[in-house]
C-alpha positions in Angstrom: -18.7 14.4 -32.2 -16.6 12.3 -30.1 -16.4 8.5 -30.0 -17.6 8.1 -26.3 -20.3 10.5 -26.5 -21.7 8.7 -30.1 -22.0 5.6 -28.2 -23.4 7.4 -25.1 -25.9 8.8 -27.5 -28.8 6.2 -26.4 -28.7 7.1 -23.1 -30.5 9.6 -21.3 -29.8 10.3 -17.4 -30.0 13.4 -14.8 -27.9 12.9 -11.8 -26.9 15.4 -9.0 -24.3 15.5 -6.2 -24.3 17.2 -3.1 -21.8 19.7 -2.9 -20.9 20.8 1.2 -17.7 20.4 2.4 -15.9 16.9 3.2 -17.2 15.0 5.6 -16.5 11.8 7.7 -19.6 9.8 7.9 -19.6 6.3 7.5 -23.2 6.2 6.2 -22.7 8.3 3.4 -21.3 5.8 0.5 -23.2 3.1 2.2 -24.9 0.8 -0.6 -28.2 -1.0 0.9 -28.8 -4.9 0.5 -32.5 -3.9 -0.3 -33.3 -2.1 -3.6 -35.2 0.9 -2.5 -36.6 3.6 -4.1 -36.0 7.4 -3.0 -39.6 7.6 -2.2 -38.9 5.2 1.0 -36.4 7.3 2.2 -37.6 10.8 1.7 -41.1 11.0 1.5 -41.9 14.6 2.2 -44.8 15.3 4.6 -48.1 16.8 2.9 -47.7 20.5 3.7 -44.5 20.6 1.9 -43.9 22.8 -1.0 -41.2 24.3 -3.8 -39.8 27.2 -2.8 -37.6 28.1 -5.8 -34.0 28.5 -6.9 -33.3 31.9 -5.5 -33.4 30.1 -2.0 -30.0 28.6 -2.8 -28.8 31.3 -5.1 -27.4 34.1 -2.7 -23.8 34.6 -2.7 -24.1 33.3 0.8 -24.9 30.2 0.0 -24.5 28.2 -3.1 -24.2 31.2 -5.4 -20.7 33.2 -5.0 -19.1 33.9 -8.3 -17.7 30.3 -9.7 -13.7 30.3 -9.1 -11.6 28.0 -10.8 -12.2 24.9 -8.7 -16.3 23.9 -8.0 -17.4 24.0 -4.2 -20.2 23.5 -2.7 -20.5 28.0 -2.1 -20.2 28.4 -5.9 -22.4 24.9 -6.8 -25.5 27.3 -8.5 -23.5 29.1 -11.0 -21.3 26.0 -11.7 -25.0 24.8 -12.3 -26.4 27.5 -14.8 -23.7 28.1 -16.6 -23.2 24.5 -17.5 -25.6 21.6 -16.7 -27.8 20.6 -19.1 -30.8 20.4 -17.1 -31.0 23.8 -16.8 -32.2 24.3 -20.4 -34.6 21.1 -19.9 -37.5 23.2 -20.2 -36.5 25.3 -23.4 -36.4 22.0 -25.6 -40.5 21.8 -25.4 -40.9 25.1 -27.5 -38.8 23.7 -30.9 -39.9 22.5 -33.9 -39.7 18.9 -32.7 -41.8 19.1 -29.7 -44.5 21.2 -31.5 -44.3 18.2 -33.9 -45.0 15.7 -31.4 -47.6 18.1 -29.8 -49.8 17.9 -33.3 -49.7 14.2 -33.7 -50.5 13.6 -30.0 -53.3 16.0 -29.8 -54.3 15.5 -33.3 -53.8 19.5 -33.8 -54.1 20.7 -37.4 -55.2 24.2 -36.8 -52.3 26.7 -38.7 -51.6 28.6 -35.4 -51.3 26.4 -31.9 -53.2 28.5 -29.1 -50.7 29.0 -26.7 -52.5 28.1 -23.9 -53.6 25.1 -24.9 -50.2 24.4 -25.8 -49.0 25.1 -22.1 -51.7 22.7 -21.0 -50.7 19.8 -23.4 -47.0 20.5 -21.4 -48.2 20.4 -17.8 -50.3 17.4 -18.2 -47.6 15.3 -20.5 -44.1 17.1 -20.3 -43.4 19.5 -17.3 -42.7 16.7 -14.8 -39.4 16.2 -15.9 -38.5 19.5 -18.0 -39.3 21.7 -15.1 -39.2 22.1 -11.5 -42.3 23.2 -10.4 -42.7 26.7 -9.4 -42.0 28.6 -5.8 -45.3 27.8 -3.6 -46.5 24.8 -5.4 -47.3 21.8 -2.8 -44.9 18.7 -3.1 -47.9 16.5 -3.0 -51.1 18.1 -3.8 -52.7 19.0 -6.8 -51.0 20.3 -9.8 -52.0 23.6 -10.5 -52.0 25.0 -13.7 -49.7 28.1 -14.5 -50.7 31.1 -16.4 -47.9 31.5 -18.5 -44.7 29.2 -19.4 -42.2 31.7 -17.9 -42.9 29.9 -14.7 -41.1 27.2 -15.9 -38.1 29.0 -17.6 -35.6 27.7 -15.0 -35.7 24.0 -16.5 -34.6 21.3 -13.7 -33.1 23.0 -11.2 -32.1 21.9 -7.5 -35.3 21.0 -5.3 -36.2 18.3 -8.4 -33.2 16.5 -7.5 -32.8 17.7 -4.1 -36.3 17.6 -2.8 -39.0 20.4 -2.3 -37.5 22.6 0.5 -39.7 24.8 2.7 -39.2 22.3 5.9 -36.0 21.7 5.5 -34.4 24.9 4.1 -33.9 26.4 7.8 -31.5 23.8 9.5 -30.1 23.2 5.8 -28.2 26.9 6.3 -26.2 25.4 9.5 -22.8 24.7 8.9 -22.9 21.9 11.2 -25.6 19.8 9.1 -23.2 18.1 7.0 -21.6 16.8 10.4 -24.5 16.2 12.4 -26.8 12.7 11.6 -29.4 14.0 13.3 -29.5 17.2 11.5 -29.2 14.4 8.6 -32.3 12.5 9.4 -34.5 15.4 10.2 -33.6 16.8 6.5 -34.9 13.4 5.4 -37.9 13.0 7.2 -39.0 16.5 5.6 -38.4 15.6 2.2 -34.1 16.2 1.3 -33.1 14.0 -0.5 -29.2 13.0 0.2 -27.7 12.4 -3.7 -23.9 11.9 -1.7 -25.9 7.6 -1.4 -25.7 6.4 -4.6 -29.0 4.4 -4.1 -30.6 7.1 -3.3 -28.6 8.9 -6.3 -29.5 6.8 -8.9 -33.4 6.6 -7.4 -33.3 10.4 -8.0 -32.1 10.2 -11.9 -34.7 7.2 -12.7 -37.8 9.2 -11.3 -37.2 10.7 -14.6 -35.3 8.9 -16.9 -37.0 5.8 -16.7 -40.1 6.6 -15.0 -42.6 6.8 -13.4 -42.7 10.3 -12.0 -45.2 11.0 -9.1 -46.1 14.8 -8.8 -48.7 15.8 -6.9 -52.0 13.9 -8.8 -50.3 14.1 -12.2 -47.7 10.6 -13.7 -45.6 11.2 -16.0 -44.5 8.1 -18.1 -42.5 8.1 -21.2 -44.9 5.3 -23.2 -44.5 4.3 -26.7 -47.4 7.0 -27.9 -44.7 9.9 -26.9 -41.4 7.5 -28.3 -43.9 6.9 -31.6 -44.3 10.8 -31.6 -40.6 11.6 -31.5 -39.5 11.4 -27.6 -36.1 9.6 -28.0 -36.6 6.5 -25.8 -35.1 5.7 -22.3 -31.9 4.1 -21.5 -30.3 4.8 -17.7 -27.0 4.0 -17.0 -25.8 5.9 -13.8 -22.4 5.6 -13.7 -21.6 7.2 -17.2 -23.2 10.1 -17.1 -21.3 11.0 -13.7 -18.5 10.6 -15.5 -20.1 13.0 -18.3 -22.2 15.4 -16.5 -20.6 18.9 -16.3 -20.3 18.6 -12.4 -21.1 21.5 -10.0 -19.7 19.7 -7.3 -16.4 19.2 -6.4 -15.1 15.5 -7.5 -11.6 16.1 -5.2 -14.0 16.4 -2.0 -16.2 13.3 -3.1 -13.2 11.6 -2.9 -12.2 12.8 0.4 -15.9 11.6 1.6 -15.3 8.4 0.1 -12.1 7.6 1.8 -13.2 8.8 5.0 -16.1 6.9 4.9 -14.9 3.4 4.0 -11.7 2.8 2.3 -12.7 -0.7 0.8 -16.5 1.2 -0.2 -14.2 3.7 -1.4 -12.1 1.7 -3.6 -14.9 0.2 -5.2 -16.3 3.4 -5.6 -16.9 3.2 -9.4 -17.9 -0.4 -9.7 -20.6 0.4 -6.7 -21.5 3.3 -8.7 -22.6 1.2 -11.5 -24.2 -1.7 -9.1 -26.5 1.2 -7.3 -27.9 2.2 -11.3 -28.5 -1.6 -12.3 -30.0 -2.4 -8.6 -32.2 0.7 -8.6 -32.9 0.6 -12.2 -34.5 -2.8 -12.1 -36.5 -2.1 -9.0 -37.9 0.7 -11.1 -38.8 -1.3 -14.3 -40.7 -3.3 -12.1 -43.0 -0.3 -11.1 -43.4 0.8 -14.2 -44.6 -2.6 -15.6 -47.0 -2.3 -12.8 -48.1 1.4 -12.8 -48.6 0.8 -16.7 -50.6 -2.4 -16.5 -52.8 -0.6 -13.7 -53.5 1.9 -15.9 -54.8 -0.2 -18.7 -56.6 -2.3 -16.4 -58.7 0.3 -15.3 -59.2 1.6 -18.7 -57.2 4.5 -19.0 -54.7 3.6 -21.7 -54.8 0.8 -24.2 -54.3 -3.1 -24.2 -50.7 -3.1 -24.7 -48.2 -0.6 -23.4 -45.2 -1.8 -26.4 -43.0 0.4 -24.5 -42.3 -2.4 -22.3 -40.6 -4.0 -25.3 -37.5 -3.7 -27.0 -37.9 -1.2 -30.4 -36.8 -4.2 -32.3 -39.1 -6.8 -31.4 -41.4 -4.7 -33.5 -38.9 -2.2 -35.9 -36.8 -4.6 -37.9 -36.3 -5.2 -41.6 -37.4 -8.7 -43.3 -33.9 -9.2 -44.3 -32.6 -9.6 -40.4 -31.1 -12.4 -39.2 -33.6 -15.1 -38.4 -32.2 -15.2 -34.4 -33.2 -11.5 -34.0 -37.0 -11.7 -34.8 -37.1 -14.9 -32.5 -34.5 -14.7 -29.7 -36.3 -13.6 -26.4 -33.4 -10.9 -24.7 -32.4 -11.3 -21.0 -33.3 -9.1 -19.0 -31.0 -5.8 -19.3 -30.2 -6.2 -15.5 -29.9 -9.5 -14.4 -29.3 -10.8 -11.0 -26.1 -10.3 -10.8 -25.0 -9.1 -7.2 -26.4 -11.9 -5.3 -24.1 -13.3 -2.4 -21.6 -10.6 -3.3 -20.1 -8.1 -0.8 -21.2 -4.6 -0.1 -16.8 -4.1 -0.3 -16.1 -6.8 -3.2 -12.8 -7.1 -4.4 -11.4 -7.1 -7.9 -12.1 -10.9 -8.2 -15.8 -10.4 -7.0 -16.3 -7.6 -9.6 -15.0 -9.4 -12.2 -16.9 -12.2 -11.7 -20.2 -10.4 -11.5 -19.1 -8.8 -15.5 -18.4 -11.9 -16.5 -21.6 -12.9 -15.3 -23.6 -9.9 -17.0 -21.5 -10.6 -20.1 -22.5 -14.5 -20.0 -26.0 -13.6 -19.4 -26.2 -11.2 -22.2 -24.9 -13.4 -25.1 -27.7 -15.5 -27.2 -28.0 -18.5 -25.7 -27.2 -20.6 -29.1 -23.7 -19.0 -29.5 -22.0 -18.3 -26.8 -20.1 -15.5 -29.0 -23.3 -13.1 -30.2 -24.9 -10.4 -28.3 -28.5 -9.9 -30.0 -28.2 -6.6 -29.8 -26.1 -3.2 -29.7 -27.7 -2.4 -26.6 -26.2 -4.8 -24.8 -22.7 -4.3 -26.2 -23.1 -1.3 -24.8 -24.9 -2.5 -21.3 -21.3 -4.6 -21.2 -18.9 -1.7 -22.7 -20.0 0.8 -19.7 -20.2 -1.8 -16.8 -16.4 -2.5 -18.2 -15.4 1.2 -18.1 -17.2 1.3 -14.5 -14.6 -1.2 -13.3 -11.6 0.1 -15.1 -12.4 3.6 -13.1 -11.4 2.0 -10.2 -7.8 1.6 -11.0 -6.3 4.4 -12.6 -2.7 4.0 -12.0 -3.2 0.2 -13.2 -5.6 -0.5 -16.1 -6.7 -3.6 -16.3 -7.8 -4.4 -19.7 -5.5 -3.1 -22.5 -7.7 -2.0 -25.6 -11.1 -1.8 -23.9 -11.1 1.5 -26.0 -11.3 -1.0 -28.9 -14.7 -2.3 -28.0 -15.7 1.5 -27.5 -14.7 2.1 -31.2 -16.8 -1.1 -32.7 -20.2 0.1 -30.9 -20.1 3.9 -31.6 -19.1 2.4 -35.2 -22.5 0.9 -35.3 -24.5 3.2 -32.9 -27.5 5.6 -34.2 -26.1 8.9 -35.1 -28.3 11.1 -33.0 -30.3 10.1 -30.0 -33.8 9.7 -31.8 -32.1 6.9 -34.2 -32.1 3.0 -33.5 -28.6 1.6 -34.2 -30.2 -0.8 -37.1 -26.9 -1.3 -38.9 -25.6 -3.5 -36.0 -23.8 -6.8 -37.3 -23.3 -8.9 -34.0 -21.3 -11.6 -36.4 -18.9 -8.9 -37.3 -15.5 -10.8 -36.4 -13.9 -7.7 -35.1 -16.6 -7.1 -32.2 -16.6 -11.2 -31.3 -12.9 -10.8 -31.3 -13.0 -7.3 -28.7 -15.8 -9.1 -26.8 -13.7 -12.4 -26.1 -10.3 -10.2 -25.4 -13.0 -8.7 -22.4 -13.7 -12.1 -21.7 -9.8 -13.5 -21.2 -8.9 -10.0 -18.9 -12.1 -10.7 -16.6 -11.3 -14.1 -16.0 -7.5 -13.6 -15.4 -8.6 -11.1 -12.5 -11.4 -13.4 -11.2 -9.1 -15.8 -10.0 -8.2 -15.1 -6.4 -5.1 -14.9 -5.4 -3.6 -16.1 -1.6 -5.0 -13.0 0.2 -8.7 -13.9 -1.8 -8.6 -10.5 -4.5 -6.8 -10.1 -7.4 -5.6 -6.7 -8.6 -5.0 -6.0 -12.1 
């Protein structure tokens, strides 16, 4: 396994790009000054339903055999035959999940019914391991299926893209892409436009951190599932576009980019990141309150300890003292206010030096209290490097990258207990960051600094 994906082990995301043809639209890339969630901007009306994958799989649309380079005309089989999504479903029928089925439904019989099984899904899993099936309304009840084949496709494209029987007919004109009306009217009946990356990110976190509305059914990843064996939830948008196998083609992204904006376009990694922290945050917010609704009115208990670190809790006796009573920051600080929707290099490395200042324990201004955010730091610096390939601007950030997957959990379901945030080498990596970011904040005549 390599390095990057070791360290990239904690974190769980979904993201999905649209895939038509270039297009000059200056609204595509735009980031918002309000966080808003994807439910504010495509709300679908009440009669609107899933229609099902075979809707975009004809060789006329998104589904002609895959060539070498990914388009939009061959984005379904890029899909299948790669993305991980697509076997999202077939991970609730191993020996883990039937694990986690008998200590959450206190099951000891020798053989599970498979119905019952199939109902224990729908109501806790299904959500976010499966689109819903062709016919099922958007926002009515959730009906329960017969049989689990209904589900066999895993995520597939109306989870990300929005539940498509009222907007399926104009989305087959080759003028949409062009046309904002065409746009608008896709919104208003429930598309949802991954090409924003607000709107992007908002589509990965109705999953990956939660809550996740469908029909009368939430879906919430609480500590009962994590305690069962769900790994827990950590979102971090802009690595896992760089990670995803992509059925979209990144060379016409590009193209939108530039047309769109050139400064939003040279920016384009750094925003990236911004539009996961911004949207992220405004989504831990809902969950707090979904979660403290719900035990309010009785239907879960007291305390939800999913709110809280692993580690406030899950520590041994022999820790240092600091890390049984050092209260975290908040993994997403404030950290874009009063900077531009185009920053330059100086404005984005002041807001990382800024996250990384905000991360550190407050009584040493060299410690990070936990791996966590060594790796919150490590990917918000890889998001800025992104943006200049041809000059990179810190010279062993690969070093830091080494120190954390060093001390990372070795599969997704493990905390990284064995990390030491006194070990000289990562104080040393961390303050190297530190020196490059604060060379490039410093403005030069023209007000931006590149590396």
């Amino acid at each position: 396994m390599s390095l990057h994906n070791r360290l990239l082990l904690v974190f769980l995301a979904v993201v999905v790009a649209g895939c038509k043809p270039a297009v000059p639209a200056a609204s595509v890339y735009q980031l918002t000054n309000v966080v808003e969630s994807v439910e504010n901007r495509a709300t679908a009306p009440a009669d609107v339903h899933f229609v099902g994958r075979n809707s975009c799989s004809a060789t006329a649309c998104h589904g002609q055999p895959q060539a070498e380079s990914i388009n939009w005309r061959n984005a379904h089989q890029a899909f299948e035959a790669n993305d991980p999504h697509r076997r999202a479903f077939d991970v609730l029928y191993t020996a883990r999940s039937v694990r986690m089925y008998r200590l959450l439904a206190e099951d000891e019989a020798k053989t599970i019914d498979d119905g019952v099984y199939l109902r224990f899904l729908e109501k806790n899993c299904v959500g976010c391991h499966a689109t819903p099936p062709q016919g099922m309304p958007a926002n009515g009840a959730f009906a329960p299926q017969p049989s689990p084949e209904v589900y066999w496709q895993g995520v597939s494209c109306e989870s990300c893209h929005g539940p498509a029987s009222r907007w399926l007919g104009t989305h087959y004109s080759l003028s949409w892409p062009e046309n904002a009306t065409a746009r608008t009217h896709q919104a208003a009946n429930g598309f949802q436009d991954t090409r924003n990356l607000d709107s992007r990110a908002a589509v990965c976190l109705n999953c990956h951190q939660g809550p996740r509305q469908l029909g009368e059914e939430t879906y919430d990843v609480n500590h009962d599932l994590i305690a069962a064996g769900h790994p827990r939830l950590k979102f971090e948008l802009h690595s896992y576009l760089a990670n995803l196998p992509k059925h979209w083609s990144e060379a016409q992204e590009l193209q939108r980019q530039q047309a769109a904006d050139s400064q939003l376009a040279a920016a384009f990694h750094f925003n990236t990141w911004r539009a996961g922290q911004n949207q992220s945050a405004a989504r831990e917010q809902q969950l707090r309150e979904f979660r403290t609704k719900k035990s309010a009115d009785g239907l879960s208990g007291w305390a939800e300890f999913a709110n809280h670190d692993c580690r406030h809790c899950h520590h041994l006796t022999a820790e240092h003292t600091f890390r049984l009573t050092h209260n975290e920051p908040s993994a997403r600080p404030d950290l874009f206010k009063n900077v531009s929707l185009t920053p330059t290099p100086a404005e984005r490395a002041g807001v990382l030096l800024k996250h990384l200042d905000q991360s550190r324990k407050p009584q040493s201004t060299a410690l990070l209290p936990s791996s966590d955010q060594g790796v919150d730091i490590y990917l918000a610096a890889a998001a800025f490097a992104r943006d200049f390939p041809q000059e990179p601007p810190f010279t062993d950030l690969t070093r830091l990258q080494w120190l954390l997957a060093q001390q990372a959990g070795k599969t997704q379901y493990d905390l990284p207990t064995n990390f030491d945030p006194e070990q000289p080498e990562l104080r040393q990596a961390l303050n190297d960051l530190q020196q490059a970011l604060e060379r490039l904040a410093q403005p030069n005549r023209n007000g931006s600094r590149r590396p």
